[in-house]
KOLLUMLUM-504114 format. One record per residue: x, y, z of N, C-alpha, C in turn; residue in three letters. Coordinates in steps of 0.2 Angstrom, whole numbers, plus 5000, padded with zeros to 4 digits. Layout:
XYZXYZXYZALA;...
//
This chain:
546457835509547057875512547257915506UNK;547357985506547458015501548358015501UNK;548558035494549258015492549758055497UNK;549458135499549858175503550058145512UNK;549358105512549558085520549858015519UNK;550157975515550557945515551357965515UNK;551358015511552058055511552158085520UNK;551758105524551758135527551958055534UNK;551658035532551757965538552357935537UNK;552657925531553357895529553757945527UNK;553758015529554258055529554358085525UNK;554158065518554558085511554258145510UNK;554958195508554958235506554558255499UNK;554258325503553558315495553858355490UNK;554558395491555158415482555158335480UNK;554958265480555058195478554458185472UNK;553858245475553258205470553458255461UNK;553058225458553158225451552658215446UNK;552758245442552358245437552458185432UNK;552258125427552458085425552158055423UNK;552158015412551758005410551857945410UNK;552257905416552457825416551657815420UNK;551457745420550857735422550857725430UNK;551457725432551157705439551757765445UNK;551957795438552357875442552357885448UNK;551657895448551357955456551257905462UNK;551357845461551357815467551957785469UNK;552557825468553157815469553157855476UNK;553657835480554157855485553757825492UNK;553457765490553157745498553757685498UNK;554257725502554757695503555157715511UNK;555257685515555357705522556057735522UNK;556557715516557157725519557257785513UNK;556957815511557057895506557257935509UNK;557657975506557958025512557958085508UNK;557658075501557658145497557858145491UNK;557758195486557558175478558258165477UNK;558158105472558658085468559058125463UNK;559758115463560058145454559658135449UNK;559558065448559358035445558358035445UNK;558258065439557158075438556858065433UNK;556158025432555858045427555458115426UNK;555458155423554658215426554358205419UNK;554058255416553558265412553758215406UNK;554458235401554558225397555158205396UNK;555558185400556258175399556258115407UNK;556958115403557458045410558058075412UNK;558158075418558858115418559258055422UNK;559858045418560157985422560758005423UNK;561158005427562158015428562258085423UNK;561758135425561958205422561558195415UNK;561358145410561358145404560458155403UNK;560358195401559658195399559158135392UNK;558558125394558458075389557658095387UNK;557758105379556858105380556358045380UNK;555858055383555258015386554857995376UNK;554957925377554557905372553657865375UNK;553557825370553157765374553457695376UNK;554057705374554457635378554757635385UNK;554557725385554857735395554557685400UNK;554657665403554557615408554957625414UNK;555557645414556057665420555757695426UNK;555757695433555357715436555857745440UNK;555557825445556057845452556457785454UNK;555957765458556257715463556657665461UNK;556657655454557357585451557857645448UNK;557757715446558357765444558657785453UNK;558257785458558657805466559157745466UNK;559357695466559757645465560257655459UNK;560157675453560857705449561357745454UNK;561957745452562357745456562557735462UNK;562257695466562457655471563157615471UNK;563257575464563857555465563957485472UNK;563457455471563957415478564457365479UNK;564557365473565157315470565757355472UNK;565857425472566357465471566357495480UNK;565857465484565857505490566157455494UNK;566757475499567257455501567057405507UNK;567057345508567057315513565957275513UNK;565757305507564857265507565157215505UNK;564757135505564957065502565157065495UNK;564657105492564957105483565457135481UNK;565757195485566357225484566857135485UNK;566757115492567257045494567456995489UNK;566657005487566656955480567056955473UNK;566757015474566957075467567957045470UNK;568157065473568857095473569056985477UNK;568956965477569056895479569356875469UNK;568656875464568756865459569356905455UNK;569356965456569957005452570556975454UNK;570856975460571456955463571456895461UNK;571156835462571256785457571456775450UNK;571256845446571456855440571956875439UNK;572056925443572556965445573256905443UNK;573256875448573856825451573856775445UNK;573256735443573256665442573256695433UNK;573256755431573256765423574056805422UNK;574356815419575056875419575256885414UNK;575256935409575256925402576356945402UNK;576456955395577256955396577656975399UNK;577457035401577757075404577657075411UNK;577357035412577257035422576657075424UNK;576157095419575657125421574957095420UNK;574457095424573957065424573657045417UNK;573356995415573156985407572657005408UNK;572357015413571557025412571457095414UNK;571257145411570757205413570157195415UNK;570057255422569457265426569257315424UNK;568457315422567957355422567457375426UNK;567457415430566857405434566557475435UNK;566657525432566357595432565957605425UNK;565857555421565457575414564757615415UNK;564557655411563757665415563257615413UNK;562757605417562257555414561657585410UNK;561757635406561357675403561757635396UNK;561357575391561657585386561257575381UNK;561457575374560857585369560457525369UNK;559957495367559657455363559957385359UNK;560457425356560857405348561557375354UNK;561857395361562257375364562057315368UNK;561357315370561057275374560657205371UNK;560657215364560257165361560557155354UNK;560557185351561057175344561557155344UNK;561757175347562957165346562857105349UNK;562357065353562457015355561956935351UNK;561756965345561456915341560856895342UNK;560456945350559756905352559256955346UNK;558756905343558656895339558056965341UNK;557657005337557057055336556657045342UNK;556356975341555756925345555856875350UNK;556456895352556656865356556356885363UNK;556056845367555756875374556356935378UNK;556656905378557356955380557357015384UNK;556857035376557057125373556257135377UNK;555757095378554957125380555057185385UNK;554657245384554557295388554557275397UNK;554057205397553857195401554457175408UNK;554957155403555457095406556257145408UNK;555957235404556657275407556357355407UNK;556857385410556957465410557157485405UNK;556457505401556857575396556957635396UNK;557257675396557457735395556957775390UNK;557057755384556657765380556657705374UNK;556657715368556457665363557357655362UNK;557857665363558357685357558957665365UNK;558757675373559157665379558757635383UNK;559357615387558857555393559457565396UNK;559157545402559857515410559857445406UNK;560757435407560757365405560257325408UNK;560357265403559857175409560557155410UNK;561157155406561957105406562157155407UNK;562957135410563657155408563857165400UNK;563457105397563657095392563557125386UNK;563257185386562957235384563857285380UNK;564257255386565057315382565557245381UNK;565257175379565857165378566057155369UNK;565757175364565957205359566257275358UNK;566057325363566257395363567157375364UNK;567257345372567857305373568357285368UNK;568057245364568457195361568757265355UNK;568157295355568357335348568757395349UNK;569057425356569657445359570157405358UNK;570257345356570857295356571157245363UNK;570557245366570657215374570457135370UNK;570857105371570957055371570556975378UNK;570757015382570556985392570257025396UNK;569657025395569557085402568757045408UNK;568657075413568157075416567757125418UNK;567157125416566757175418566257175424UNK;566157205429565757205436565257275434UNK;564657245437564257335437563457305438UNK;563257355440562257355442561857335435UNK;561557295435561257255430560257295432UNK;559857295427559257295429558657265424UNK;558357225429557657185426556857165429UNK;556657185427555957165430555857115431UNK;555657095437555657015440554956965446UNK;555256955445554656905451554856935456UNK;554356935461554756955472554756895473UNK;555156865478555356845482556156855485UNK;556456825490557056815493557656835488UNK;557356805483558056815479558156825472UNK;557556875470557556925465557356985468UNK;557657035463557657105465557957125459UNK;557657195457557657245449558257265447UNK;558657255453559357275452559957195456UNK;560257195453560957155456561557195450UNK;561857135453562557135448562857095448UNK;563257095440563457035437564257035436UNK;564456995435565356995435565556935428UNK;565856965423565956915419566656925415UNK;566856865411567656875409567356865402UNK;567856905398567956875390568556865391UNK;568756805384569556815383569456795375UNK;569856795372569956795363570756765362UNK;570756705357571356705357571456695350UNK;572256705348572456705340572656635338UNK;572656625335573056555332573556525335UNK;574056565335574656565338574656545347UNK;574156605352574056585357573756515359UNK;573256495355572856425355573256375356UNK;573656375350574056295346574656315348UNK;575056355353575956365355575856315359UNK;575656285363575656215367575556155362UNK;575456175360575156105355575556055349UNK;575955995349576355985346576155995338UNK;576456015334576256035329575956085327UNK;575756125332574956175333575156225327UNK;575756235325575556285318575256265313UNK;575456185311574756135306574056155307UNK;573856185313573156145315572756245312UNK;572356235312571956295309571256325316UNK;571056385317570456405318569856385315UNK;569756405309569056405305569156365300UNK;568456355298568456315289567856325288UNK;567556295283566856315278566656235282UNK;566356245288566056185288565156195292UNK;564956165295564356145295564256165304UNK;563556185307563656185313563256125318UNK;563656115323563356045326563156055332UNK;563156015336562956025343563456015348UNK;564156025344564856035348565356075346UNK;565056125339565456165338565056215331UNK;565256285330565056345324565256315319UNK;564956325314565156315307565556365305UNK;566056415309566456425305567356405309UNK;567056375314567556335319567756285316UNK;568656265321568656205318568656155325UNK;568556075325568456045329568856075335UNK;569656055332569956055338570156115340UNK;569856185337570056255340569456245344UNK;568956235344568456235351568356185355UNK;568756145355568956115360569456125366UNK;569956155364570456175366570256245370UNK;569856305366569556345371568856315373UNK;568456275371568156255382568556205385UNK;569156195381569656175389569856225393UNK;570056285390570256305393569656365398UNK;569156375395568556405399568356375404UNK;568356305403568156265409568656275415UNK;569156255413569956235418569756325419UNK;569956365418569956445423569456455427UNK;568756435423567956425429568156375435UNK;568456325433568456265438568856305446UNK;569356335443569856345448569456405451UNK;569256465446568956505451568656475457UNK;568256425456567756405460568056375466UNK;568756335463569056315470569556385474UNK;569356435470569556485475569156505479UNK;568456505474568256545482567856475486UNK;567656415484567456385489567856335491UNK;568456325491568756285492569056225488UNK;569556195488569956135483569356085482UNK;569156065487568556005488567856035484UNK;567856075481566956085479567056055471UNK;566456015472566155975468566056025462UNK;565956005454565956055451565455975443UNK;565056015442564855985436564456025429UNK;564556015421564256055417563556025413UNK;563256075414562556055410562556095404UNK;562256065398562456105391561756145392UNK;561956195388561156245387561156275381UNK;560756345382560756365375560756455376UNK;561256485374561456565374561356585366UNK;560956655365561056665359561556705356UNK;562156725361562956745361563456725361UNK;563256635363563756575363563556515360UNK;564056485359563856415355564456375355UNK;564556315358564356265363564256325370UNK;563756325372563556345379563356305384UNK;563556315389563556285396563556315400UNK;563056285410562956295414563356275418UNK;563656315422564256275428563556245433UNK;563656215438563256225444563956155449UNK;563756205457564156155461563856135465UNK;563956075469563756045475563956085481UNK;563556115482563456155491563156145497UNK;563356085501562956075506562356025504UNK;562655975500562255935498561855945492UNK;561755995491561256025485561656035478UNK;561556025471561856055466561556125463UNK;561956195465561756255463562056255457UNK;561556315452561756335445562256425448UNK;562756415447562956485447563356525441UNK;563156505436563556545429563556525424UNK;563356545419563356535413563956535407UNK;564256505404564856525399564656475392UNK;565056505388565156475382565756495374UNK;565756465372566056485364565756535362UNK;566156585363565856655359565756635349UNK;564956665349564756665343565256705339UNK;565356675334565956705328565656765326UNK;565056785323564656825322564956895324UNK;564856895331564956925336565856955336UNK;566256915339566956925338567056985332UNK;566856935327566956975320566657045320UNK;566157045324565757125321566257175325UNK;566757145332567057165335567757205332UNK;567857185325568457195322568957135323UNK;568957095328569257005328569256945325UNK;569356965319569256925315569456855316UNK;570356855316570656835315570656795323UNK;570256815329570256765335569756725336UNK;569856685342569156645345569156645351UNK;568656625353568756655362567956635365UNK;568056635373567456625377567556685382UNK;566756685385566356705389565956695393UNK;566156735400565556675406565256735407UNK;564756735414564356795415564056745423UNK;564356785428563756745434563656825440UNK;563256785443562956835448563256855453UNK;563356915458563656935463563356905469UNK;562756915469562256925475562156845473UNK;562156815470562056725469562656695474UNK;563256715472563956695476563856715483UNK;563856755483563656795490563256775495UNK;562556755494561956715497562056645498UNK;562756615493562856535494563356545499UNK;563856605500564756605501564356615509UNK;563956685509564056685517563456655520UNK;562956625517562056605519561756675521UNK;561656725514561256755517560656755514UNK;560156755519559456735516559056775511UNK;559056815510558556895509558856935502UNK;559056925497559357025494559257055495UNK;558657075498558657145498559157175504UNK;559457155509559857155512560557165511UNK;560757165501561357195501561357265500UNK;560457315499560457375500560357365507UNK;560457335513560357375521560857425521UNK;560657495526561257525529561257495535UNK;560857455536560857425547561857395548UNK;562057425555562757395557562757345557UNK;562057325559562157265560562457175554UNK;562257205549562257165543563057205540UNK;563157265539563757305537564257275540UNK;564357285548564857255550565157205550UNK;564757135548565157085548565557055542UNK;565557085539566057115531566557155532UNK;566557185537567057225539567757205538UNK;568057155535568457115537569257145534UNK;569857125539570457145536570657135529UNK;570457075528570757035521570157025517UNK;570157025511569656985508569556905507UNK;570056885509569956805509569856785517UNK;569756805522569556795529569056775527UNK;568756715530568056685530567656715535UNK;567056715531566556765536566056725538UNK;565656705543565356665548564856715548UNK;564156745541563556775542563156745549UNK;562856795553562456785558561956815556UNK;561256785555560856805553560556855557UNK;560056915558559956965558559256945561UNK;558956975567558156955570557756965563UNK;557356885561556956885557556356925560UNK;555856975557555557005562554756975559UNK;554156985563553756945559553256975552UNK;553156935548552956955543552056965544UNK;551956995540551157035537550757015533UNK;550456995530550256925524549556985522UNK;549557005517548757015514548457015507UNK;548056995505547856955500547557025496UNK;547957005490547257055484547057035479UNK;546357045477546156985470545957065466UNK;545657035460545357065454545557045449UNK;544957055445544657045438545257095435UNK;545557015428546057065425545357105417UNK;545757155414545557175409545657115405UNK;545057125399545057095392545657095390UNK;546057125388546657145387547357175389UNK;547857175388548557195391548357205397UNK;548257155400548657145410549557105407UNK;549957135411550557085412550757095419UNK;550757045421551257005428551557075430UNK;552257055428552657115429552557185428UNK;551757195426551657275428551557275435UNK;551057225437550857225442551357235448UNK;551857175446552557185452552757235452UNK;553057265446553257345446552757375450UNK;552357365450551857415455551857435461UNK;552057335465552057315470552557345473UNK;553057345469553857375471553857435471UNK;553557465467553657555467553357565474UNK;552657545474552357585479552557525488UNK;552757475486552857465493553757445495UNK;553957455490554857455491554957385495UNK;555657405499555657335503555557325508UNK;554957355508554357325514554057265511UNK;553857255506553957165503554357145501UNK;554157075506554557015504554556985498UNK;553756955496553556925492552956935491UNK;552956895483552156915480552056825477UNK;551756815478551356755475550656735470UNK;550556705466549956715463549856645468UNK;549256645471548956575475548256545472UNK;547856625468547256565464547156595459UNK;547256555454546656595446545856575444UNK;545556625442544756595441544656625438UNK;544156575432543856605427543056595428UNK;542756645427541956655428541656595423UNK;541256545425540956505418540356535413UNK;540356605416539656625411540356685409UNK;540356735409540856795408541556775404UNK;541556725406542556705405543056755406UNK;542756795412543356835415543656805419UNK;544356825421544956775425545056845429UNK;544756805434545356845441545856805445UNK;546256865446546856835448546856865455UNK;547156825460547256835469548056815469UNK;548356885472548956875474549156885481UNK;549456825486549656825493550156895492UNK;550356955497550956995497551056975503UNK;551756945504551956965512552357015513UNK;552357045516552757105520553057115527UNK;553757105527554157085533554657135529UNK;554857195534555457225534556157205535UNK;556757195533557057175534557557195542UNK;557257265545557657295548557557325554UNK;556557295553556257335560555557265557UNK;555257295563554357285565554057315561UNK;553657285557553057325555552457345556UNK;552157385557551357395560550757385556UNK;550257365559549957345553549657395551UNK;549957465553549357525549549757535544UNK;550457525545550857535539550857505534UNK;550657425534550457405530549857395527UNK;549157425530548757435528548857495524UNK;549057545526549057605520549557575512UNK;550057545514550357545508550057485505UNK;549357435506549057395503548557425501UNK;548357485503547757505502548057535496UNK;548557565495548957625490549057585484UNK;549257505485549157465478548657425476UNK;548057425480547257415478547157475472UNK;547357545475547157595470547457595465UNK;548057585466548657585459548557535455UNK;548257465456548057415454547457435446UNK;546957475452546357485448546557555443UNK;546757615446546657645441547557675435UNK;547857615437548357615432548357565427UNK;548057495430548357435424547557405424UNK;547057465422546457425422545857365423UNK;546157365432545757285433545357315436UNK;544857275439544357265444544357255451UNK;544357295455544357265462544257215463UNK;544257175467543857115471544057125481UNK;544157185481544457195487543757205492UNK;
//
């Protein structure tokens, strides 16, 4: 099936094809719900994102079909579950923070662009060169120098070095990932910083002018060497005690709440929230002791402070039981409307949506000697078959005993979320990633 009569069977407008020296360009737009080219493009030798043009290196990886998703904003769209979330959490900050004057202590951000540099995205935040992190493999670059954020946490040095002392940031995050139910190249993240002075910290505290921030001491597994005991005590008291309550706001006084220690390369002591819901104990956010490093390069010297960072589409999927992300791109009324709600605190009772049935078909081949990665291949699966897949699974590996070549077989299911699929639809867009498999990321059929 040649690439025009694909376009002609799924609608897309052929001003959508392109020239592009990303590797798997030309098999973009096999996507059912495209309605026509994007603001946002890669062509020959440039990126054009939110008006800003960018030149095309060899670290471009961004693709149409993850730039047609910029600007969407669903956080900011009035009445979707993550706008609910989104504005659930701020009003809580709103009400439960109030600096002197009677005006909220915490500023919102949730319009920043997620175009940012390299140096914003990974340096200001102390993840080290070689850090997996930063791999091609694992994000959207723009070029060597820009990328779509992977965090929020990409502007909270920018933040801090405006003089914002409490703020929240909400916005579109992107990464290359696994398929399944509950990953997707884009979400959004929602997270607080707060910093405090000497003063702020120890004005409760009997004596607290005696007691100090820092000192030349040694780093442990409770606290910076340039901290002092009881100043970081006191902020993950106080980090915890604000996450605690968020959470009894949005799931109620009774939810169970417990901390796992972990390891941030931004925070130090770092910790996992996770709560009990319906039995189960879920991880929903990450926070810790801002690295002094960090604070400092923000111009704050003289502060100390934490930071969390959790999910919208996490909260969302546990708040209402919704089974799917890709479902918080639906336009169907059906899934819209039941968010339609007067208040943002009205509980919402999701009624799940007809599961419709799914398409199952297997593709194998022999990888190349060299550079195959995973997430090329998923990128691939995504460009060219969007969310018409559910899921992609690796179900056998084999290596030849004479050759020692390894082929790899991946299940794909494919179940629309919104309709019936045919199975010539799905044969065409299976057959389009046979091709794109072989002649972009150098494998072998075994088809």
């Amino acid at each position: 099936m040649k690439l025009q009569s694909v376009f002609r069977i799924f609608k897309i407008p052929q001003s959508y094809k392109y020239t592009s020296p990303s590797r798997i360009s030309k098999y973009e737009g096999f996507r059912s719900l495209m309605s026509g080219p994007s603001q946002h493009f890669v062509s020959s030798d440039s990126v054009q994102v939110l008006g800003q043009l960018y030149s095309q290196d060899n670290y471009t990886n961004v693709t149409n079909r993850i730039l047609s998703k910029v600007g969407k904003n669903l956080h900011n769209q009035k009445h979707h579950p993550l706008w609910i979330i989104k504005e659930r959490i701020k009003d809580h900050f709103y009400k439960q923070y109030v600096g002197r004057f009677g005006t909220p202590l915490f500023s919102v951000h949730d319009c920043l662009s997620p175009v940012v540099t390299v140096e914003q995205n990974f340096d200001s935040l102390l993840i080290p060169l070689d850090h997996a992190s930063r791999r091609k493999g694992d994000n959207y670059y723009v070029n060597e120098k820009h990328i779509l954020r992977s965090h929020t946490s990409a502007h909270q040095r920018d933040l801090i070095l405006s003089g914002l002392d409490a703020f929240l940031i909400a916005g579109d995050v992107y990464r290359r990932d696994e398929i399944d139910s509950s990953h997707y190249p884009v979400f959004h993240q929602m997270e607080g910083v707060r910093i405090f002075s000497k003063h702020e910290l120890f004005s409760s505290v009997t004596n607290g002018e005696e007691l100090c921030l820092f000192e030349s001491g040694i780093r442990t597994v409770e606290k910076q060497e340039h901290h002092t005991l009881e100043a970081v005590k006191l902020v993950e008291f106080n980090l915890k005690q604000t996450l605690s309550k968020l959470m009894s706001h949005l799931f109620g006084e009774e939810i169970e709440i417990r901390w796992v220690d972990c390891y941030f390369p931004f925070t130090h002591p770092s910790f996992e929230m996770e709560i009990k819901f319906q039995g189960n104990w879920l991880e929903v956010l990450g926070c810790g002791v801002m690295e002094q490093e960090l604070v400092n390069s923000a111009g704050a010297h003289n502060k100390i402070g934490w930071a969390f960072g959790l999910g919208l589409e996490r909260l969302s999927m546990i708040l209402y039981n919704i089974p799917d992300i890709r479902l918080f791109w639906s336009e169907d009324e059906r899934f819209l409307k039941q968010f339609n709600v007067p208040h943002i605190d009205q509980k919402v009772i999701f009624q799940p949506l007809s599961k419709y049935p799914p398409l199952v078909n297997d593709i194998s081949f022999w990888l190349p000697r060299k550079g195959f990665s995973e997430n090329d291949f998923l990128d691939l699966v995504r460009t060219v078959g969007g969310d018409l897949v559910e899921k992609v699974s690796l179900i056998d590996c084999f290596t030849h005993p004479k050759t020692k070549e390894v082929s790899n077989c991946y299940r794909i299911t494919y179940r629309h979320p919104e309709r019936t699929l045919t199975q010539e639809e799905v044969r065409i867009v299976h057959k389009a990633i046979e091709n794109g498999a072989e002649q972009e990321l150098g494998v072998k059929g075994r088809f």
